[in-house]
N, C-alpha and C positions, 0 to 999 in steps of 0.2 A: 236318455241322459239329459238334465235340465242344463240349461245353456248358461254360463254363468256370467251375470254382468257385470262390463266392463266400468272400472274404476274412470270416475272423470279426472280430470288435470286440471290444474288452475291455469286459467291462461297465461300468453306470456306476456298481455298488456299492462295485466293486474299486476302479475311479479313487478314490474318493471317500475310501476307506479308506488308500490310498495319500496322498492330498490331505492328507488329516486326521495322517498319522505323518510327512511331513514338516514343516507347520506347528507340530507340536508340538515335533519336535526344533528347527526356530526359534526357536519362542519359550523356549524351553528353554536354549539356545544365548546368545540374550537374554538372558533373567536371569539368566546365569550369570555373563556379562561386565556385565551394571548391578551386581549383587551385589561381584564385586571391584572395581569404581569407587568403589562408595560406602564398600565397607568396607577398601579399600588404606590401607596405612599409609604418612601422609605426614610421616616425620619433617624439625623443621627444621636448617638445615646446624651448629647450636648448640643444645645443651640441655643444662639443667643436670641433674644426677642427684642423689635425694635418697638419700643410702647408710642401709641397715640396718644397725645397730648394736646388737645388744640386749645386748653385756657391756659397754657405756661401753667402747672404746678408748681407752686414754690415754696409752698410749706414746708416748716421743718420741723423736725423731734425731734425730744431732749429727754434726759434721764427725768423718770418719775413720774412723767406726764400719761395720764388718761387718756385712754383713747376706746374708743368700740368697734366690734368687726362684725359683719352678717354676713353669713357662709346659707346659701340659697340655690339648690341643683332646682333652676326652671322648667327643669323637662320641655324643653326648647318649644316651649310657647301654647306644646298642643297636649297638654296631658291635665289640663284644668277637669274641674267636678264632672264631666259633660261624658272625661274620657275611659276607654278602657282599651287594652294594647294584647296583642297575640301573645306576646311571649309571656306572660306573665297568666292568661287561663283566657282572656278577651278576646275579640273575634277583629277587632279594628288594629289596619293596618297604617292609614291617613286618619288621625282621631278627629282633627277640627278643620274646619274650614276654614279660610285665609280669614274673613270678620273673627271669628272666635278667636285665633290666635293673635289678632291683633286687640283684642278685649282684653286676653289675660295678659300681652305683655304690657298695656295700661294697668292694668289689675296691681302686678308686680311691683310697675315703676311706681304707681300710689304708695303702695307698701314703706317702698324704698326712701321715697321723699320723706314721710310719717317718720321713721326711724331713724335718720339722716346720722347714718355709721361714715366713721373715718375709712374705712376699707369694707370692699366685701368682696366675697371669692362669691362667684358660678360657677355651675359645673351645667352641662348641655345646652349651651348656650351656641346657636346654630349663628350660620353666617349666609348660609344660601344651599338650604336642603329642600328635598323635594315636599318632606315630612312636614313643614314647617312653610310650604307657598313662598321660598325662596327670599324668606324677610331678612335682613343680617337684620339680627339681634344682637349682636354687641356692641355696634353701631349704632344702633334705637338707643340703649339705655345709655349709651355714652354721649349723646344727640341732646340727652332728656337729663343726664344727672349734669349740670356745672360744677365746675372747681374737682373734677377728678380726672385723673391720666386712667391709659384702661392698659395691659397686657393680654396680651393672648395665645395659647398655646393649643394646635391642636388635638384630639386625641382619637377622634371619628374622621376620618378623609377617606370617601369611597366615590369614584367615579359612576360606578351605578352598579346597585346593590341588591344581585336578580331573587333575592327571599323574601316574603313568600313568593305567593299570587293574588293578588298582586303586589309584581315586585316595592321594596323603599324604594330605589332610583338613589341618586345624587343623596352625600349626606356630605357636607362640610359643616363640623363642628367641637367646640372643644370648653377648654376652662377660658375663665375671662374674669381678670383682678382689676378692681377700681378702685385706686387709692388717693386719698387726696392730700396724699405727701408726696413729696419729689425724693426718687428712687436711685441710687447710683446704677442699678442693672437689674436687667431680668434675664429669666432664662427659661427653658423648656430642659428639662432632665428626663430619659425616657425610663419608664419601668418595663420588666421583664412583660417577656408577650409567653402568653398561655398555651396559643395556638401554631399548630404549623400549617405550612403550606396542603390543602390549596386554601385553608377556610383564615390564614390570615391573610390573605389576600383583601377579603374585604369586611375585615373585620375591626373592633378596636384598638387603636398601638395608644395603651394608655401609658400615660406621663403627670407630673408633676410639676404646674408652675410656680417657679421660685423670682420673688421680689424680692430687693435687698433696699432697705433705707438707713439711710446714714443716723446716727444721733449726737445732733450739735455739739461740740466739744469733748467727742470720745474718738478713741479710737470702733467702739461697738456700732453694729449694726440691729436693724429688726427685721430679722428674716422673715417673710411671710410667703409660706407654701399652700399652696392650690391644691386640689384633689380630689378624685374619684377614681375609688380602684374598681378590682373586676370584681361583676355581677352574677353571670352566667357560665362561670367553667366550673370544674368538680374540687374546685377547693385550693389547688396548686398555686395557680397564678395568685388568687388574693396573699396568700402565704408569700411569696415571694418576692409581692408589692409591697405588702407590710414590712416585709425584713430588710428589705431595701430602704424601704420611708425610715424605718428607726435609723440604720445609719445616716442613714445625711443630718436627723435632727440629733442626733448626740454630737457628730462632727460641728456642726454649727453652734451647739452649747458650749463643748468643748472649748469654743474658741471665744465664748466670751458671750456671743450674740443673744439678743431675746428671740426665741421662737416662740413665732404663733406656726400653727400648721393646721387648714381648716376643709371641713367639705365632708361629698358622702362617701364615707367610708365602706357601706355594702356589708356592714358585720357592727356589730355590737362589742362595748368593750367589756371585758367581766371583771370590771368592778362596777359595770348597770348593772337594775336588775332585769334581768331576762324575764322575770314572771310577768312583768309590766306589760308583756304585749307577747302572750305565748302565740307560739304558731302552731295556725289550724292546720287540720289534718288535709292534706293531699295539695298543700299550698309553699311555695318557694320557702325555704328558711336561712338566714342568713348565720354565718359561722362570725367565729368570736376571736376580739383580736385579745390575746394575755397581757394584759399591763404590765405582769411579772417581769416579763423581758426585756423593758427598759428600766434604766438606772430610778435610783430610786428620788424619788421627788417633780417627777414628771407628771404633770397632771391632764387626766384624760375626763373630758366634759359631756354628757349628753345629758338632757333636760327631760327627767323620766316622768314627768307633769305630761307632756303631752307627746303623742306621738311624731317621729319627724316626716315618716314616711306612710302613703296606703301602699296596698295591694292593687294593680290594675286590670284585675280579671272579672269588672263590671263598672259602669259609672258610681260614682259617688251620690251623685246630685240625686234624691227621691229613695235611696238605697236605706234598710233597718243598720244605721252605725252602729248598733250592738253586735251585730253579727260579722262587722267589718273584718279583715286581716289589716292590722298595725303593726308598722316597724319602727324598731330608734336604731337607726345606723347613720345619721346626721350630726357632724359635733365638732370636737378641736381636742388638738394635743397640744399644751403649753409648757416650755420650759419651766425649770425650777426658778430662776429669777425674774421670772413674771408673777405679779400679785391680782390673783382672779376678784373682780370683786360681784361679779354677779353671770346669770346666764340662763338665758329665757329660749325655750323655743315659743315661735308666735302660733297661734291656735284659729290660722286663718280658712278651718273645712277647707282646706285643699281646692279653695274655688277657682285659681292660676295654674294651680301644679300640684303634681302629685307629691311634693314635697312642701314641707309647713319649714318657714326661715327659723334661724337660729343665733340669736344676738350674744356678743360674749361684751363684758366692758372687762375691761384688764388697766393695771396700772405700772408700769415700764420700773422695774425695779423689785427689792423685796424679796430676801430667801423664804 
């Protein structure tokens, strides 16, 4: 009878070493989700914001008076022609290195000087991320623009942010308003979050910042709202951000005020035309907000001359821009008693950012 051999045993060193690098990846695992519990930021759904101010603003506004606004998502300094980003088809997680990032946000403030708007809203405007070699950037442009006050309201706050590999780390970042009128208040108003626990943990709790300026011998204000809604959930949250933003800006008309309300909206509104920049196939597309839905004489602006946004799932820079993916989800919603009189997105090849600015002039008055 043949003799049948015996089965080996994995030792019990191996076990044990195997034992020991799975519990550590637990417990590891563990503190990594108690660490974002305790250190998530829990903004609440009102907050007032204290603006820097270090020229004394003392500008004031009066009915009828011109004025102009640039609404500019910087893509916090590192998403110039150079870059291209993971989530979007790219393989880059740090796009620029600290000299780059400090080129486009010269790049920008050039821009900014050149155009030299009474207000402009940012959207990704970092203050000390990992993303971004820890520059505050709203602090630079406010260093660098004279005669404006700046607000700012978070909408990115993550302690450290372990997605991919390599992880972002550290993201402190948000919207940032520079006006160069003296404001009675600001605030942070928070929109509906898309996500739940664990992935809002560290993820974006976007918001809404609202300025308020007085206008000399009224009782009226000029509201000026901030913005960037959601990008990447399945459609909900933007819906829910939008339906939230419509009310506040009818309550605000309601009462008399001129809205402006500017920034990237993440959606297209449908009265652009969508053909202007169809989306390629197997590439992000952005959903569309219905004009319909608000009252009627609300006017919704985007500049179908030129696109506001790329696609970042290659650099720009030496890339066939026929082939490009283009988006217009950059713009403003203006009250009925606001008179538009003009509105340009600039056509700067995306050499700062992956976003091209977009100037409105308006005139304070005018059904």
């Amino acid at each position: 009878m043949a003799k049948q051999k015996k089965k080996r045993s994995v030792p019990a060193s191996i076990l044990r070493v195997i034992g020991f690098i799975l519990l550590a990846v637990v417990v590891l695992l563990a503190g990594l989700v108690a660490f974002l519990s305790i250190t998530e930021y829990k903004p609440a759904d009102r907050e007032a914001v204290t603006p820097a101010d270090p020229y004394g603003v003392s500008k004031k506004l009066g009915d009828g008076q011109t004025l102009s606004v640039v609404t500019w998502n910087v893509g916090y300094g590192a998403l110039g022609d150079n870059a291209d980003f993971f989530m979007d088809g790219g393989s880059s997680v740090i796009s620029s290195t600290e000299w780059r990032v400090g080129e486009n946000l010269a790049g920008m403030l050039g821009e900014l000087r050149k155009a030299g708007p009474d207000i402009i809203f940012m959207q990704e405007t970092d203050r000390g991320s990992n993303r971004s070699h820890n520059i505050d950037e709203a602090k630079y442009f406010l260093d660098n623009l004279p005669g404006y006050r700046m607000s700012f309201a978070n909408n990115f706050k993550v302690s450290f942010l372990p997605y991919p590999i390599p992880p972002i780390g550290k993201v402190d970042s948000g919207l940032a308003t520079y006006s160069s009128f003296a404001a009675e208040s600001s605030e942070r108003v928070q929109l509906p979050i898309p996500f739940s626990w664990p992935m809002r943990m560290a993820n974006l709790k976007r918001c809404v910042l609202i300025d308020r300026v007085p206008i000399e011998g009224s009782d009226k204000q000029l509201v000026l709202v901030n913005l960037h809604l959601e990008a990447y959930d399945d459609g909900e949250g933007k819906a829910a951000q939008t339906e939230m933003l419509r009310d506040i800006l009818e309550k605000e008309a309601a009462n008399g005020n001129y809205v402006i309300a500017g920034g990237d909206f993440n959606q297209i509104f449908s009265s652009a035309d969508s053909a202007a920049y169809p989306t390629l196939e197997g590439n992000w597309q952005c959903s569309e907000i219905d004009v319909s839905a608000f009252p009627e004489g609300w006017q919704f602006l985007m500049d179908e001359r030129v696109p506001s946004c790329r696609l970042l799932d290659r650099p720009y820079e030496g890339a066939d821009k026929a082939s490009f993916q283009y988006y217009l989800i950059d713009g403003f919603i203006v009250s009925p008693n606001v008179t538009v009189q003009s509105l340009e997105t600039l056509d700067l090849g995306f050499a700062c950012s992956d976003h091209n600015p977009v100037v409105l002039r308006v005139v304070l008055g005018g059904e």
